[in-house]
TIVO-2410 file (N, C-alpha, C; in nm, 3 decimals):
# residues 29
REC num residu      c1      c2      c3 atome chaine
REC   1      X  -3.002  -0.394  -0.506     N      A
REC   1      X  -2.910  -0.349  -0.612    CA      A
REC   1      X  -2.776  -0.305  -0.549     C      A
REC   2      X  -2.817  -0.227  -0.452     N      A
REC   2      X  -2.660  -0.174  -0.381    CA      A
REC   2      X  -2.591  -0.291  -0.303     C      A
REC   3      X  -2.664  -0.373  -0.274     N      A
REC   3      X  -2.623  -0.546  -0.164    CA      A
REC   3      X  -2.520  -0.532  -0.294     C      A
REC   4      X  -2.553  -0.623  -0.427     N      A
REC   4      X  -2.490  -0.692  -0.483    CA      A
REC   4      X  -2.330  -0.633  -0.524     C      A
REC   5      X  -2.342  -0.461  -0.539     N      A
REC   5      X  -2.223  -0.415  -0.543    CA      A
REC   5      X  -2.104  -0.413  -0.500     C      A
REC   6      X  -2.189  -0.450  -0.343     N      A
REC   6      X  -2.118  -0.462  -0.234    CA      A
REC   6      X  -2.025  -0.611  -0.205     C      A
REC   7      X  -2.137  -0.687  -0.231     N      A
REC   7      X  -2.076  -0.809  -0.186    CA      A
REC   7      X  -2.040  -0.882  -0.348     C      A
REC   8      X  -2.015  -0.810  -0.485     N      A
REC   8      X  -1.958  -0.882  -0.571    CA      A
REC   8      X  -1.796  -0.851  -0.544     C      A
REC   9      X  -1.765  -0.758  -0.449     N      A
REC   9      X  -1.590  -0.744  -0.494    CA      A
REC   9      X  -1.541  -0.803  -0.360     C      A
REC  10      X  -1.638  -0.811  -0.275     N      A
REC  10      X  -1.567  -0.882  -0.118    CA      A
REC  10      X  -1.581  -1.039  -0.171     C      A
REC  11      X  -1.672  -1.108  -0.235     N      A
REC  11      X  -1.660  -1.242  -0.252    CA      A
REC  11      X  -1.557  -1.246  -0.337     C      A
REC  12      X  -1.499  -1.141  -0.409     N      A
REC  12      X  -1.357  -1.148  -0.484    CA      A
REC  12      X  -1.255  -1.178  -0.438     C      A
REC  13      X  -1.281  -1.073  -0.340     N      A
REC  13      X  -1.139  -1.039  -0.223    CA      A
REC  13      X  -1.115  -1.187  -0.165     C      A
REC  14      X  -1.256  -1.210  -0.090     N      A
REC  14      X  -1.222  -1.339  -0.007    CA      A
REC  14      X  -1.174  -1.443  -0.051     C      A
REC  15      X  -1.221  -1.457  -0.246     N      A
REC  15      X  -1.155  -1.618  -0.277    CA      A
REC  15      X  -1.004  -1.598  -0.328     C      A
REC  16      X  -0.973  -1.456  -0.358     N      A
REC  16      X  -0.836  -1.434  -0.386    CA      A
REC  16      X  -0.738  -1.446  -0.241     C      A
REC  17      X  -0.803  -1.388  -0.111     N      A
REC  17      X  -0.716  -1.395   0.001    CA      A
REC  17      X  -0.745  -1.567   0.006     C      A
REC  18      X  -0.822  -1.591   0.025     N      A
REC  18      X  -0.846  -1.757   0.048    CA      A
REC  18      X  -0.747  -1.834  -0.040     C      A
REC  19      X  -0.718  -1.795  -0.122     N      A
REC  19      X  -0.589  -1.900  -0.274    CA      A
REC  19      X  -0.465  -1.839  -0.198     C      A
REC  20      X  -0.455  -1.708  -0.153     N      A
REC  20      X  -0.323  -1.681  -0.084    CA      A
REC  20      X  -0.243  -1.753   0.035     C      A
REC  21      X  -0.389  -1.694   0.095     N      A
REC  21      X  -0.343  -1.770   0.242    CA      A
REC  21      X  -0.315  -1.969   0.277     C      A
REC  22      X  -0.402  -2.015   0.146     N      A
REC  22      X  -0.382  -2.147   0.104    CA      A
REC  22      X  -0.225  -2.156   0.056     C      A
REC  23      X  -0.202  -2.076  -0.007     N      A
REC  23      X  -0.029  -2.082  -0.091    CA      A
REC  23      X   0.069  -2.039  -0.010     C      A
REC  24      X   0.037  -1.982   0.128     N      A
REC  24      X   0.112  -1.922   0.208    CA      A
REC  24      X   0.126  -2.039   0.322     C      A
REC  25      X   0.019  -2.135   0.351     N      A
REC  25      X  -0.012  -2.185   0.454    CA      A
REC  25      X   0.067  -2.336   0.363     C      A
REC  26      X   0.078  -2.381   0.255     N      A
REC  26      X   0.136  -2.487   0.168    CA      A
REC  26      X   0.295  -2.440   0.161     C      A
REC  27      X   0.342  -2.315   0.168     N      A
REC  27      X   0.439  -2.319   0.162    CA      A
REC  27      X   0.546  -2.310   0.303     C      A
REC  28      X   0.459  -2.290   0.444     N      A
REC  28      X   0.510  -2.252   0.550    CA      A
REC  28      X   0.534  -2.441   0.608     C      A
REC  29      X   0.445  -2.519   0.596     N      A
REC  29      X   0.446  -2.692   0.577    CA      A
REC  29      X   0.566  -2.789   0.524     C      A
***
């Protein structure tokens, strides 16, 4: 129960930094 708390806002984090760093890495190209 406490896992899922944990890892529902980091798999957030990661696909929001992941779309960033994609838009950051498309725009430095």
């Amino acid at each position: 129960m406490y896992l899922v708390t944990v890892i529902q806002p980091a798999t957030h984090l990661y696909s929001m930094s992941h779309s960033i760093i994609r838009a950051v890495y498309l725009l430095m190209c």
